[in-house]
N, C-alpha and C positions, 0 to 999 in steps of 0.2 A: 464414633460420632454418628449421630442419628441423620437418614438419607435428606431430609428436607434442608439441616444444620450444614451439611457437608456443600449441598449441592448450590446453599447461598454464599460458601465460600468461594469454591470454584466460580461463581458469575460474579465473584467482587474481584476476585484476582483476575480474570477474564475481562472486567473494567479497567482495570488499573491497567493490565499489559497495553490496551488499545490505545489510551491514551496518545502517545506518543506517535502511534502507528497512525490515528486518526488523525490527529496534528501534520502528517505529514503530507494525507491524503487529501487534505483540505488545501494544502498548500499544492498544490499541484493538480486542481482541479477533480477533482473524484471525491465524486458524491457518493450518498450512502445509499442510492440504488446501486451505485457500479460493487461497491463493497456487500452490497444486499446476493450478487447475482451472485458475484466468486464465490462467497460465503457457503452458499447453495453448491453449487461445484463442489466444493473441495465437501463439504457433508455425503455428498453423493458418491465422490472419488476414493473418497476413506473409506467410507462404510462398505464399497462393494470391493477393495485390494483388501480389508484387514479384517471382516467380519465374514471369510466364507468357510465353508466346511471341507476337510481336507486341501485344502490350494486351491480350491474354486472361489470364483466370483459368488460374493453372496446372490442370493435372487432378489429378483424385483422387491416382492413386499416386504423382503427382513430389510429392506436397503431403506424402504418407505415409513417402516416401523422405527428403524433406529432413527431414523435423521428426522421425522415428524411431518415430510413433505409426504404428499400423495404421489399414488403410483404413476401418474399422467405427468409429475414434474419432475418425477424421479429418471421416465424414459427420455421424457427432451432432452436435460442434462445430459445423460449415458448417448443419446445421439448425436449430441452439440462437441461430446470430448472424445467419442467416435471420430468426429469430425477433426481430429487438430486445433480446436478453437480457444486460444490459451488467454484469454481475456470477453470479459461479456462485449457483448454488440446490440447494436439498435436505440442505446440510451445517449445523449447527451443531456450535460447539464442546460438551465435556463441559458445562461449568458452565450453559451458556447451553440446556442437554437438561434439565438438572435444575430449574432455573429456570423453563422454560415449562412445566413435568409443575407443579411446583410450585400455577401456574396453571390447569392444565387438568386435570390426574388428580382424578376424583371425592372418591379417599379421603385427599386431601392438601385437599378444600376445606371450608370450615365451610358451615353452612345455606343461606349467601346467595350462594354460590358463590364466596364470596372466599377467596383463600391462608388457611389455619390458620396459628395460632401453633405450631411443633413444638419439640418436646422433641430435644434434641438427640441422645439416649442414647435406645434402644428396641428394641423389635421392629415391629410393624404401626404406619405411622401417623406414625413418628418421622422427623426427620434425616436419622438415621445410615442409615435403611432408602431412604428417598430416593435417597441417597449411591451404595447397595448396588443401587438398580432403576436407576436414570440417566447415573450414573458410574460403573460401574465398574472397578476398577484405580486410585481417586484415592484416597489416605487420607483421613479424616474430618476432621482437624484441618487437614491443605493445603486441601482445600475451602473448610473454616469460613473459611481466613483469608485465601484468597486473594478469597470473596464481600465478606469484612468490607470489605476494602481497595476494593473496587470498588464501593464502596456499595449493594452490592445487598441484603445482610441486615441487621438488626440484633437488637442481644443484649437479649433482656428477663430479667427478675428467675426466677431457677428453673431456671439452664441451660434457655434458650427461644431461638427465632430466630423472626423474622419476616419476612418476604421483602417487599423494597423495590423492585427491578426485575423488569421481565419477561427480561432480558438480558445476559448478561456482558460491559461496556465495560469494561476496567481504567483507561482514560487518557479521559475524554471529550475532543474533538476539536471545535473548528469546524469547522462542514460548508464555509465557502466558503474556508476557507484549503485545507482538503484539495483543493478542485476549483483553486484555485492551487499545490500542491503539484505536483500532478499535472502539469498544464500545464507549470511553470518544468522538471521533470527530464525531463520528453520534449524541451523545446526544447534542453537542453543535451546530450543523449544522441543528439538528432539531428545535432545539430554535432559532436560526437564522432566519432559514428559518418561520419560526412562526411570526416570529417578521414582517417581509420584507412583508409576505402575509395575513397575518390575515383579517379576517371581520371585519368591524364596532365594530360586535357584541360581540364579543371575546376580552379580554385584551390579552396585551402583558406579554409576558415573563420577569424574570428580566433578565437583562445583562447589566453589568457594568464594568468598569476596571476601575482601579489606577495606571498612566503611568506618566513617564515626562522621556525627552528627554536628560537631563544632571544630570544624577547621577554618583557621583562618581566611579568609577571601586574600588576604595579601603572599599567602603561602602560595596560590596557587601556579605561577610561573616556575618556583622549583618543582611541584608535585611534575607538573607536565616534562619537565627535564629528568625528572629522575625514572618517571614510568615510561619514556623513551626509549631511555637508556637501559633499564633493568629489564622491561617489557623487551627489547630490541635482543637482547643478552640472552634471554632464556628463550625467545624463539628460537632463535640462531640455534642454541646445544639442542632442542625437539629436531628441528630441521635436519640437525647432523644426525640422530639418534633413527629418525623416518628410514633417512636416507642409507643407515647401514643396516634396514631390516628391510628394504624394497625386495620385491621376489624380483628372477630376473625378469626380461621383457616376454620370451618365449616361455613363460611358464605361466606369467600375468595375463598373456592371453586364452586361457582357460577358464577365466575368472575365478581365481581361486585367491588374488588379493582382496583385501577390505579396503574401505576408506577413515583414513585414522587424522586424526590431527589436535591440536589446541586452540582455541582462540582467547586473547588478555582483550580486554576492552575498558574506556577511562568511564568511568560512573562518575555522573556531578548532576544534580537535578537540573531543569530546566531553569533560568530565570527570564520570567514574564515580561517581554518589550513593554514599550509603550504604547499606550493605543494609537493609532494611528489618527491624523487629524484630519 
């Protein structure tokens, strides 16, 4: 396949994967600068662990050439992951600007330094002026009801709001499934990617799936019992199968074990809520 043919697939599969990902991201407040910065990061992170000669770190400019950023954003990065810094910093989104001013701005607090109740409608003092120093470019009403929904304001008597959070979450989130989210789509992006790029020399990974396009919707309460159950079954015998090829402890600490495992996961497309009214 010809370089340009190849290279529009990979960034149509590269759409498609995000999807989901981005859907998520949006639900929980992270915008596509926050995903703009990581994005950058991990280009920079890769390119200098898996592109250097003999086990070295590649250099500055093969790091700047692969990933397409300049050498001046290539060093911040390499100084920023110097640093331990495992998430961008300095960006908040619009709502989540207007929300900490909410907090923090003198003329938006009452005596006790706490949030004011504000008028939604005004000049100094109000909402709408909030809206106008913190946001702006958002209309007044997508603000009001994009906060309402995220529970971050609420409505009092007199067209009035009161502000509920310090932060704009649209979708709150468990924190330890997100640190399992994270883990399960690297493990299978790394088998992918394994698959896509391998040597000659190297076998593939497995990856398979079990799909068809018209299964009942009334099927699905057995499907989810039986992929419990069977899914539940054949982890258990890996599990046992791990567990009688573990090295022992004083031998594992030499690092001479791998990390080995399977993961089953239930595939069903999304269906698309209602919009919201």
């Amino acid at each position: 396949m010809a370089y340009e043919a190849l290279r529009g697939r990979l960034l149509e599969a590269l759409g498609k994967a995000l999807e989901p990902l981005v859907l998520l991201l949006l639900k929980s407040g992270i915008s596509w600068k926050d995903f703009s910065e990581i994005a950058k990061e991990k280009f920079v992170s890769v390119a200098t662990e898996s592109f250097g000669i003999r086990g070295r770190p590649t250099n500055l400019s093969r790091v700047a050439i692969l990933s397409g950023l300049d050498r001046r954003e290539v060093a911040r990065l390499r100084r920023r992951a110097s640093e331990q810094r495992t998430a961008p910093q300095g960006y908040m989104s619009k709502p989540t600007q207007l929300l900490h001013a909410w907090y923090h701005d003198p003329q938006y607090l009452d005596s006790f330094g706490k949030p004011r109740v504000l008028e939604i409608e005004g000049a100094a003092g109000s909402f709408a002026e909030l809206v106008r120093q913190y946001a702006p470019g958002i209309p007044l009403v997508a603000m009001i009801k994009e906060l309402r929904a995220a529970g971050a304001v609420a409505d009092i008597e007199g067209q009035r709001l009161r502000a509920l959070k310090r932060s704009y979450v649209p979708h709150e989130l468990n924190e330890n499934l997100v640190r399992l989210w994270g883990s399960e789509l690297h493990d299978l992006g790394t088998t992918q990617e394994h698959n896509l790029s391998h040597e000659e020399s190297e076998l593939p990974r497995f990856d398979r799936r079990a799909i068809s396009l018209r299964v009942d919707p009334k099927a699905l309460p057995e499907f989810r019992e039986m992929l419990e159950r069977e899914g539940q079954a054949f982890l258990e015998r890996v599990d046992e199968w791990i567990s009688a090829h573990e090295l022992p402890s004083r031998v594992d600490e030499e690092g001479r074990g791998i990390r080995l495992g399977v993961g089953v996961y239930h595939i069903q497309d999304r269906v698309p809520r209602l919009t919201r009214k």
